[in-house]
C-alpha positions as CSV (number, residue, x, y, z in Angstrom):
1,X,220.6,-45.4,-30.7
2,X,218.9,-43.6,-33.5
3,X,216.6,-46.2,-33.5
4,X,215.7,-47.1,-30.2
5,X,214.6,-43.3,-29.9
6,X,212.0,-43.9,-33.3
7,X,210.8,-46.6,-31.4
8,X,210.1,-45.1,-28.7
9,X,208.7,-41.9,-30.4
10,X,206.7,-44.8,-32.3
11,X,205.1,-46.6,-29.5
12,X,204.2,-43.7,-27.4
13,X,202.7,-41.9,-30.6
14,X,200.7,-44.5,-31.3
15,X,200.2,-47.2,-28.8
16,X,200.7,-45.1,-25.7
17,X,198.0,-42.7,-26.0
18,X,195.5,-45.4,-28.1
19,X,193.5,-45.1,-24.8
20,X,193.3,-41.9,-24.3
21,X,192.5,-40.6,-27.8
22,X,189.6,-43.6,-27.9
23,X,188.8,-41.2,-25.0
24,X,188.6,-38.2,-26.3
25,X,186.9,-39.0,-29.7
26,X,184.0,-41.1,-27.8
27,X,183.4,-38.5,-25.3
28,X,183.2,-35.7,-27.6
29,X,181.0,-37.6,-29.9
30,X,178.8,-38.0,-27.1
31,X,178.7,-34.6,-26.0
32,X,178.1,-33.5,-29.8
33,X,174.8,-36.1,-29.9
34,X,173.8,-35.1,-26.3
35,X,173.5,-31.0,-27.3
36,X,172.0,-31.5,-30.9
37,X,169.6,-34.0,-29.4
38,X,168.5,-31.3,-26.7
39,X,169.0,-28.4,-29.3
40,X,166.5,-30.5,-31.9
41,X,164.3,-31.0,-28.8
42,X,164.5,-27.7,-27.7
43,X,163.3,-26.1,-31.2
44,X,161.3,-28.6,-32.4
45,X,157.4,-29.5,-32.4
46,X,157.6,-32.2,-30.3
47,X,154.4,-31.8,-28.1
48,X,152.4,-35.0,-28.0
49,X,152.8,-37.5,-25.4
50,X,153.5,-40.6,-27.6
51,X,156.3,-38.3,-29.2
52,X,157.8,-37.2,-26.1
53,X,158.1,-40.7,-24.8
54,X,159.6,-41.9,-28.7
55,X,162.7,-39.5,-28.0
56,X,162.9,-40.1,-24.3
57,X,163.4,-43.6,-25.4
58,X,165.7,-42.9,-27.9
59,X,167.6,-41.0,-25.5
60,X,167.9,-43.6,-23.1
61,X,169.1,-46.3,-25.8
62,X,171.5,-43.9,-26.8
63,X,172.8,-43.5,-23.1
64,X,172.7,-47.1,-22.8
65,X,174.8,-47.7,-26.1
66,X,177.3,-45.1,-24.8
67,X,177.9,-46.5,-21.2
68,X,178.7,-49.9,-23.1
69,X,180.9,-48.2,-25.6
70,X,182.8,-46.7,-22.6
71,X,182.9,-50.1,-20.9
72,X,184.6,-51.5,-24.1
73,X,187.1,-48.3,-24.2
74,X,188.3,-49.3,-20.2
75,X,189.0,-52.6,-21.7
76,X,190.7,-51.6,-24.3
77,X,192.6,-48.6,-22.4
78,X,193.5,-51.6,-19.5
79,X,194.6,-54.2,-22.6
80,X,197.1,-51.2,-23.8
81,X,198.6,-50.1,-20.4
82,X,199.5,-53.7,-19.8
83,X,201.1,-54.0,-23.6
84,X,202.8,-50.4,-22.8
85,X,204.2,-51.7,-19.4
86,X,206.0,-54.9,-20.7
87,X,207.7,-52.9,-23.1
88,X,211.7,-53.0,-22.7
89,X,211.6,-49.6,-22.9
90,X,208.9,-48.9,-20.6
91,X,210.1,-51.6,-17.5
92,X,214.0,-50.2,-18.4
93,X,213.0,-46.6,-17.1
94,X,210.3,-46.9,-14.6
95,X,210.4,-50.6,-13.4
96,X,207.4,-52.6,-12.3
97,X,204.9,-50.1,-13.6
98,X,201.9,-52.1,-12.8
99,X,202.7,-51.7,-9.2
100,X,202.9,-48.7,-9.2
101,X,199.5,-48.3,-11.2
102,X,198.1,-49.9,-8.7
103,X,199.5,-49.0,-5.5
């Protein structure tokens, strides 16, 4: 019994939530690039054209790189949830979770 409950502890802690704190760590790393590019912008020289188009091209590569990032993550989240739910654990207290998931 002991040790079906450190399992369990064990593959919420760190196989539940992979998804989730992939999340969180590439969504606040996005946010942190996103305000120091605009705060660099903001208080910088940047005034001539060719510059101006240099970082609004950066910017959009950047944006580009994180959409694709975030398309990996729903992958990754989706490839998780569908270890998670064949879990004895998981199917012993909640039943055919993907159902449910998806309605």
């Amino acid at each position: 019994q002991d040790e079906l409950a450190k399992e369990y502890k064990r593959l919420l802690r760190y196989g539940g939530f992979l998804g989730l704190w992939l999340y969180i760590i590439a969504g606040s790393l996005r946010a942190f690039v996103s305000i120091l590019f605009a705060v660099v912008l903001q208080y910088s020289s940047v005034t001539s054209y060719s510059d101006v188009k240099y970082w609004h091209e950066f910017k959009g590569t950047f944006n580009s790189a994180v959409g694709t990032t975030f398309v990996l993550l729903t992958v990754v989240s989706v490839i998780n949830m569908t270890l998670m739910t064949r879990t004895f654990i998981i199917r012993s207290k909640l039943g055919d979770v993907i159902k449910k998931f998806i309605g």
